[in-house]
C-alpha positions in Angstrom: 0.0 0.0 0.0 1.3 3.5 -0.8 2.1 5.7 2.0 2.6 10.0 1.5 6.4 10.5 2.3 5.4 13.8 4.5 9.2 14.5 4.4 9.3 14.6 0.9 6.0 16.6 0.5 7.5 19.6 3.0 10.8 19.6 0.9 8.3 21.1 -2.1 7.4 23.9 -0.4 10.5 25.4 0.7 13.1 27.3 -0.8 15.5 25.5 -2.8 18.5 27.9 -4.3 18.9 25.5 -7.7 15.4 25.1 -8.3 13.6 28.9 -7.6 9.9 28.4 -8.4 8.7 28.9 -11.9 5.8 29.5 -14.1 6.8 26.4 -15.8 7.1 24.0 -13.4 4.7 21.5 -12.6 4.3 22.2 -8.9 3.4 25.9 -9.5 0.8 24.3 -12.0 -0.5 22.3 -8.5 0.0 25.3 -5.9 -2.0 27.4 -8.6 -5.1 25.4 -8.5 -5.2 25.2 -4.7 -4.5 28.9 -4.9 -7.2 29.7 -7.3 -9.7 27.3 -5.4 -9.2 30.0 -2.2 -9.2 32.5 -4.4 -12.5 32.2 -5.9 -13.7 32.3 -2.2 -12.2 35.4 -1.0 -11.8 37.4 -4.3 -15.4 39.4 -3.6 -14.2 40.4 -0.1 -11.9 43.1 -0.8 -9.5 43.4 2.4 -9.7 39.6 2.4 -8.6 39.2 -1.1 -5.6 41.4 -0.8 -4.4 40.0 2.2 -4.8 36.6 0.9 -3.1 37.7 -2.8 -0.1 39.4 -0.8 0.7 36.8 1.7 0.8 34.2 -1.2 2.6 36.6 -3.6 5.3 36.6 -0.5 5.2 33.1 -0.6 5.6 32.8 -4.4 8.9 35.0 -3.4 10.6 33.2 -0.7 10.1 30.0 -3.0 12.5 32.1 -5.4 14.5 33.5 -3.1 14.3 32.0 0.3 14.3 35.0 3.2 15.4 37.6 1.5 11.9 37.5 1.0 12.5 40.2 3.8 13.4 42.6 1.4 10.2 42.9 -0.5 8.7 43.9 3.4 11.6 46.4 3.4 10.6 48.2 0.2 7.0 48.2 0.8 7.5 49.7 4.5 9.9 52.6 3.5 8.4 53.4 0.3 4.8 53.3 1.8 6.2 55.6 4.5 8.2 57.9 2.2 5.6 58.3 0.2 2.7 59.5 2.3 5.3 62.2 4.1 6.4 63.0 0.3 2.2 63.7 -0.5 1.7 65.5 2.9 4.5 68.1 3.0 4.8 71.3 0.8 8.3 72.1 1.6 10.3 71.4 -1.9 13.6 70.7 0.4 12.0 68.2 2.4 10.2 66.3 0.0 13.5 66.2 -2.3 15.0 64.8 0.7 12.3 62.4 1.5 12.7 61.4 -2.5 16.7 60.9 -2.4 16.0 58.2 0.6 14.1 56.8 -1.6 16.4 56.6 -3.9 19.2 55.9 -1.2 17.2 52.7 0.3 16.1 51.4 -3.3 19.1 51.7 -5.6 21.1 51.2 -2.0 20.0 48.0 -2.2 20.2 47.2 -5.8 24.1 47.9 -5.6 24.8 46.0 -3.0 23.4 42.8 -4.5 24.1 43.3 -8.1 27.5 46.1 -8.0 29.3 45.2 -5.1 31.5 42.5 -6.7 31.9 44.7 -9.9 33.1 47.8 -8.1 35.5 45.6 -5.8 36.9 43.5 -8.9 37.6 47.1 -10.5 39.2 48.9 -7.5 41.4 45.6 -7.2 42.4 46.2 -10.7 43.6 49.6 -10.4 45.5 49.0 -7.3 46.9 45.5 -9.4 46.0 43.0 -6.5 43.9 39.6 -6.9 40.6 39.5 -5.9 38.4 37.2 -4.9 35.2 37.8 -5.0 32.3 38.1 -1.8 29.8 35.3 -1.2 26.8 37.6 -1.9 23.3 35.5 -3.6 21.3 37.8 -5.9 17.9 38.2 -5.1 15.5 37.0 -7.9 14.2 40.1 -9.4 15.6 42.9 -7.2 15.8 45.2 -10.2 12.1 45.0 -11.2 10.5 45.4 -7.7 12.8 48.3 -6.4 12.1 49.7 -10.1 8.2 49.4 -9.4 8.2 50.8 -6.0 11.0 53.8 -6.8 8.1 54.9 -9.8 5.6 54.8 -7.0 7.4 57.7 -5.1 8.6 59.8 -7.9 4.8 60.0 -9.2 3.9 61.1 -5.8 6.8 63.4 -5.6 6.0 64.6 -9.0 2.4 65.2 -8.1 0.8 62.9 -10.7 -0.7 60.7 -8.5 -2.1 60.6 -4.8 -0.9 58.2 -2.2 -3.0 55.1 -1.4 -5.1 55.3 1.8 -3.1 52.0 3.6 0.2 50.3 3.2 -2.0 46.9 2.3 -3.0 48.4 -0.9 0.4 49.3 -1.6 1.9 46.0 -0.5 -0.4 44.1 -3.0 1.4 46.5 -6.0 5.0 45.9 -4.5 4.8 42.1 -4.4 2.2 41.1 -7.0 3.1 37.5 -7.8 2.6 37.2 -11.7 4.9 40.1 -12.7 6.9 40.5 -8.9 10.1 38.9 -10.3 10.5 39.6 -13.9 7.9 42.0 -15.4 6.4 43.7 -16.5 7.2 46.9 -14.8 4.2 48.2 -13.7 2.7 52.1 -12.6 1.1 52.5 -9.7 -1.4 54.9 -12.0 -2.2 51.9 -13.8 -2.4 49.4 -11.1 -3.6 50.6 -7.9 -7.1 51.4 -9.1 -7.3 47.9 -9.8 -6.1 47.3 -6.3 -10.0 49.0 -5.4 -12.1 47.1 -7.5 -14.0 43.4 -7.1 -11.5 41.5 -10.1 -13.9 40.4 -12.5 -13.2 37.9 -15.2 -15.6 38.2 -18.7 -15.6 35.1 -21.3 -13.4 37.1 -23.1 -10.2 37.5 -20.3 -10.4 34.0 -19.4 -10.2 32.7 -23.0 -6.6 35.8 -23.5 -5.6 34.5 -20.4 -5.7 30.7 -21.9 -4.2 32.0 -25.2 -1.3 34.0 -23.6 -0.5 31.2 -20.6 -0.5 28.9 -23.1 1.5 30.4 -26.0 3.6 31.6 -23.0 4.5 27.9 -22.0 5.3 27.3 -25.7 7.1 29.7 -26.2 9.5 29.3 -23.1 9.4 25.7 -22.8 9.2 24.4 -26.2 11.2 26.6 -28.0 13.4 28.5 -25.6 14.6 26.0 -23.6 15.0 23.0 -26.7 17.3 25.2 -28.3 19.0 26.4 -25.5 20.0 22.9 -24.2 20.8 21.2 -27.4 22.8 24.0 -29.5 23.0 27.7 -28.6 25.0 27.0 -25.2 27.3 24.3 -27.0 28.2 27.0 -29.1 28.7 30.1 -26.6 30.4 27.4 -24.1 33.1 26.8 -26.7 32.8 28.6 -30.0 36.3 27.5 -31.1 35.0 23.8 -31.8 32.4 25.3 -34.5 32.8 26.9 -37.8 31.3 30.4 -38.4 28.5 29.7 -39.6 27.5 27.6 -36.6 28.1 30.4 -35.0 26.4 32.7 -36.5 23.6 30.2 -36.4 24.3 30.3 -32.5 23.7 34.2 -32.0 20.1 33.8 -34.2 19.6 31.2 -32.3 19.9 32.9 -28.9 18.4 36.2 -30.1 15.0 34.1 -30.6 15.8 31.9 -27.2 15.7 35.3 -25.1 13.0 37.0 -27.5 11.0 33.4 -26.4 12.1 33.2 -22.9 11.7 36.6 -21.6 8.3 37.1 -24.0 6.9 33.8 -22.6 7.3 34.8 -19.0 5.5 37.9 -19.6 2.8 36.2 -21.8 2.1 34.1 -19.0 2.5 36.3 -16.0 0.0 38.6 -17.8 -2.7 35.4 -18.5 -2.1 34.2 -15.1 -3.2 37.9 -13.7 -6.0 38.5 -15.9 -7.2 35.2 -14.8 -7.5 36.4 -11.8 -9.1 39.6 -12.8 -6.3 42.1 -13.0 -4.4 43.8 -16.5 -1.0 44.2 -16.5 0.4 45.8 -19.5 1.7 44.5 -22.9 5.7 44.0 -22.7 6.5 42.8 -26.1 5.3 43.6 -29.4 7.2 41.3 -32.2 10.3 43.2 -31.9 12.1 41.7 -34.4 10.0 43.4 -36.7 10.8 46.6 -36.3 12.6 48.4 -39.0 15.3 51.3 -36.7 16.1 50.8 -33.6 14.1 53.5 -31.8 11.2 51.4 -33.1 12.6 48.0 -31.5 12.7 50.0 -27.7 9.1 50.4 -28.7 8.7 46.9 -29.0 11.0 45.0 -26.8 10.5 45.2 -22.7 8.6 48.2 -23.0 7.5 48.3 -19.4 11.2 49.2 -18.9 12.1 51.1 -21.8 9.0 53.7 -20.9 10.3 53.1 -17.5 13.5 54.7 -18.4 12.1 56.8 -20.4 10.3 58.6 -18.4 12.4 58.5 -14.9 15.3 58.4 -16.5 15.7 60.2 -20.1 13.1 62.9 -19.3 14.9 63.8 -15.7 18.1 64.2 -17.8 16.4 66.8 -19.9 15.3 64.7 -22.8 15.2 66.6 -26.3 14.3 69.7 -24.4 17.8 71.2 -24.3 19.3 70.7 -27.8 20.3 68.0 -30.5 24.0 67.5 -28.6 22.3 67.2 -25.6 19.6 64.3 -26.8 22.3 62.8 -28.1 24.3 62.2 -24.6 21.1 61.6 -22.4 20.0 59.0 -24.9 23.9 57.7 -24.6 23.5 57.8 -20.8 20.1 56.6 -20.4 21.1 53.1 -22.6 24.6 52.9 -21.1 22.7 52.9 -17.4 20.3 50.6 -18.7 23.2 48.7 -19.6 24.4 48.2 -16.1 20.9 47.7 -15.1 21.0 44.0 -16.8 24.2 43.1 -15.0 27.4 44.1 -13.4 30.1 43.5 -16.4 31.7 45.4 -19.1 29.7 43.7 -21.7 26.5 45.1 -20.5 27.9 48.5 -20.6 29.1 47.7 -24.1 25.6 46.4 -24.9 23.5 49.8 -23.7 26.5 51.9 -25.3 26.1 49.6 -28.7 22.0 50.6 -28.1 22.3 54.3 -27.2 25.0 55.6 -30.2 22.5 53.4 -32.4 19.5 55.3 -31.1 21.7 58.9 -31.0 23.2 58.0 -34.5 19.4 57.7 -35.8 18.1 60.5 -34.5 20.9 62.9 -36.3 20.4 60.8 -39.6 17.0 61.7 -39.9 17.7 64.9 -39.4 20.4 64.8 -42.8 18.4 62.5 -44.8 14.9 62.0 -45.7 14.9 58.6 -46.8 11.2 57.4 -48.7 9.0 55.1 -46.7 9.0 52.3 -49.3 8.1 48.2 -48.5 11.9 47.6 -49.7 13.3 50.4 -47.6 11.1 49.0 -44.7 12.3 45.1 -45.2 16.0 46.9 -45.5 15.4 48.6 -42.4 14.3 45.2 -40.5 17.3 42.8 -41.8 19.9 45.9 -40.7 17.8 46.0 -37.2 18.0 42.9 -36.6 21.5 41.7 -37.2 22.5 45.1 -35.3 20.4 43.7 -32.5 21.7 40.2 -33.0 25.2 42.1 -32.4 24.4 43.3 -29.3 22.9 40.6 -28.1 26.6 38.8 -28.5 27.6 40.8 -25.6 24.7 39.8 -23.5 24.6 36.2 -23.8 29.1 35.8 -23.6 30.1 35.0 -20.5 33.2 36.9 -21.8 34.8 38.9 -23.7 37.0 36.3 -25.1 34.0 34.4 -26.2 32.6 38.0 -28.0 36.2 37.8 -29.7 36.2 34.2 -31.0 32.2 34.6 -32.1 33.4 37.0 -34.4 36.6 35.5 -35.2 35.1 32.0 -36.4 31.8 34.2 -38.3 34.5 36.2 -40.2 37.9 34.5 -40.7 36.7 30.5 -40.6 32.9 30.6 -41.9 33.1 27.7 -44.0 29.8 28.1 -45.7 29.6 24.3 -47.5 29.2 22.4 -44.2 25.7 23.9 -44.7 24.0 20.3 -45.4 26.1 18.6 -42.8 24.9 21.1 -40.0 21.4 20.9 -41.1 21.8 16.7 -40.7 23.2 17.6 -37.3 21.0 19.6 -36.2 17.1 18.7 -38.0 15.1 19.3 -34.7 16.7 22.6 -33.5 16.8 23.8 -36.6 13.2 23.4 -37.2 12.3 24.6 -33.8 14.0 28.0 -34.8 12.6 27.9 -38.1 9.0 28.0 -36.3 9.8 30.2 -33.6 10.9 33.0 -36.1 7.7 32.1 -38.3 5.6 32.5 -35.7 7.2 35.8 -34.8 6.9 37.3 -38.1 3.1 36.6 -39.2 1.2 39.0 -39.0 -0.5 40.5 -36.0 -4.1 40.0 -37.6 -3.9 36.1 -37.9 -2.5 36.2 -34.2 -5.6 38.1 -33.3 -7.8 35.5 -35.2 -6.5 32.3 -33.2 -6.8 34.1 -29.6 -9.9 35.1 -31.0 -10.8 31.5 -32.3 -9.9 30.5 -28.1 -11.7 33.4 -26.6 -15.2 31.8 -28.8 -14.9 28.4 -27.9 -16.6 26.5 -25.4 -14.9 26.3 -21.9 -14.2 22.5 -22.4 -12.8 23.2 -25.5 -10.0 25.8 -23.8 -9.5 23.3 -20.7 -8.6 20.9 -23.7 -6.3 23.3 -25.8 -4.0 23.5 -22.4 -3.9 20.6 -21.3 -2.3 19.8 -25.3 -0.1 22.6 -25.0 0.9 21.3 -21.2 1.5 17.5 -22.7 3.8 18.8 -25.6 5.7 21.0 -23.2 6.5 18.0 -21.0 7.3 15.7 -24.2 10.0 18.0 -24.5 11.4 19.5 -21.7 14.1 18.8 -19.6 14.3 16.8 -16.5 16.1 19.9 -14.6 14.3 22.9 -14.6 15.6 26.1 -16.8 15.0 29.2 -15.0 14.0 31.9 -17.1 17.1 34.2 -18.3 15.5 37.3 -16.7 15.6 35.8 -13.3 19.2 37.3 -12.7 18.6 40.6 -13.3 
């Protein structure tokens, strides 16, 4: 007779550093469904509801970071706190000061985690000793939750928005479980009236939420991860061993795995909330599309593009004060976006690669008027993307060395006639990519028409369609789970 290991069951539900929980994973799929079955209980009663939403949003938390779960508390406290002072006073030197602990306590802690190794290995550098670096875990996240909460007191410090009546209200924004750890970014403007309201779910949400959870967990753990596992890390791990074109092969192939994995999160952290009754904002808009690269910053993570955008670029000064001076806050605002992905000088190369492309656009259109024309618009998309496909080099290397020896193989040992052999070596990856970029590039209308085609059908036809995405996903994935690539920054 089978008896419940009870060890074994309690080992699920608490934090394990090499397995941080997931969207993806089949015990979220479980804890979701208990989750949901309270939820539908308690989601008319609104104090109940949040309380219930926040304490298991800080749960969803510690089971991807264990207690530095703490910090969440932390942000949501002093920020609440901040904030309300910030709305009551009108003395401009107090609430600047108010704002700048803000900034101190957010950013504060966003160094520490993420800068703190980078800053030592450079200062050991310039005095020429070894070091080695501090034992210091990287909370999952930290940059979009501190990011979230620092908008929160710059709108009230700007004026644009008044301050919630109770730090409840304001801990349900801070630690929101779908979009907590990875995005998207979202306002307080946007969210907190949500906050107010009884969530209610039409026909139509329910059936978006099934279309973008499930193209979510296609998109992540079908394509993503397949080609992730079986070819793009073989390459960046040694990129000696392969010929250019393999390569080159291996930067498409990781410009679509992050396009799929980041995209997919956010697909199905914004199903899993409207689900639930709330609307998060769109993050991605088939970036590879986009024809300059001001339009691909409109397309790709655009929670944190407007984010810096707007906190960021505008606070430098923007366009307001001259062409020389766009040109260096676009520079700067990139460059710290940059560092804002990770704490190495291929990140700053990355955001400097993005901001003199964005600077360097805006001063050619100001020299030549070049026609809107289909060709000059499929032109502009194959420059855009290989230019993106560049920069995303520096992202993915964990190296410069392996930058170097990318480009080394793609341009002095290509070898372009072990074309056939690599498609025999590689039939399943290579058809995996083939389908994720066909999928990226059809058009937005015949997208609309299959969520539309789920929103229509009957319920036990969309209970059906996921459980068919769910049975492909684990016909395919890997035994160990792949965390999405997001998850360290």
């Amino acid at each position: 007779m089978y008896q419940l290991d009870t060890d074994k069951l309690f080992q699920q539900f608490i934090f394990h550093p090499q397995q941080p929980m997931i969207f993806s994973s089949g015990f979220f799929l479980i804890l979701f469904l208990g989750f949901m079955a309270i939820y539908s209980l308690v989601y008319k009663h609104n104090k109940a509801k949040n309380i219930y939403l926040t304490l298991f949003s800080i749960y969803f938390y510690y089971k991807s970071s264990g207690l530095y779960f703490i910090l969440l508390l932390i942000t949501a406290v002093v920020d609440y706190t901040l904030a309300q002072r910030i709305a009551l006073s009108d003395n401009i030197r107090k609430r600047k000061l108010l704002l700048i602990i803000s900034l101190v306590v957010n950013l504060g802690m966003l160094v520490y985690f993420k800068y703190t190794n980078f800053f030592a290995s450079v200062f050991f550098d310039i005095i020429n000793k070894p070091f080695n670096p501090f034992d210091i875990f990287l909370p999952v996240g930290i940059s979009f939750f501190t990011f979230q909460s620092l908008s929160y007191t710059i709108d009230i410090y700007r004026r644009n928005i008044e301050p919630v009546k109770n730090i409840s209200e304001f801990a349900f924004f801070v630690t929101f479980f779908p979009q907590m750890v990875a995005g998207p970014i979202v306002r307080a403007s946007e969210f907190l009236p949500q906050v107010r309201k009884t969530p209610f779910v039409s026909k139509a949400d329910f059936g978006k939420a099934v279309f973008l959870i499930s193209i979510g967990l296609f998109k992540k753990a079908v394509i993503s991860d397949y080609i992730s596992l079986n070819f793009v890390d073989r390459i960046f791990d040694n990129p000696l061993l392969y010929t250019g074109l393999e390569n080159l092969f291996g930067v498409y192939g990781y410009a679509l795995q992050i396009y799929c994995d980041f995209s997919g999160y956010t697909d199905m952290a914004i199903g899993i909330a409207l689900m639930m009754g709330y609307k998060l904002p769109v993050n991605f808009n088939s970036p590879y599309q986009s024809s300059s690269i001001t339009e691909f910053w409109r397309r790709w993570h655009i929670s944190l593009s407007t984010w810096l955008r707007d906190y960021l670029y505008i606070s430098l000064g923007g366009n307001r004060k001259g062409k020389i001076r766009t040109y260096f806050n676009l520079l700067i605002t990139m460059l710290l976006g940059g560092l804002w992905h990770g704490a190495a000088l291929r990140f700053v190369i990355w955001g400097a690669l993005h901001g003199f492309a964005l600077a360097f656009e805006k001063f050619f259109q100001t020299v030549v008027n070049i026609p809107k024309t289909k060709l000059t618009h499929i032109i502009g998309v194959i420059i855009t993307f290989h230019f993106v496909c560049l920069c995303w080099l520096f992202f993915r290397a964990d190296n410069m060395t392996v930058v170097s020896s990318v480009l080394s193989q793609i341009f002095n040992s290509f070898h372009p006639e072990v074309f056939g052999e690599f498609i025999n070596g590689y039939p399943i990856v290579l058809s995996i990519m083939a389908l994720g970029y066909a999928l990226h590039f059809v058009p937005n209308k015949y997208e609309y028409a299959f969520q539309n085609l789920i929103i229509q059908s009957p319920f036990i036809l969309k209970v059906t369609y996921l459980a068919v995405i769910i049975f492909i996903v684990l016909q395919i994935k890997s035994s160990d789970i792949q965390p999405f690539i997001y998850f360290q920054f």
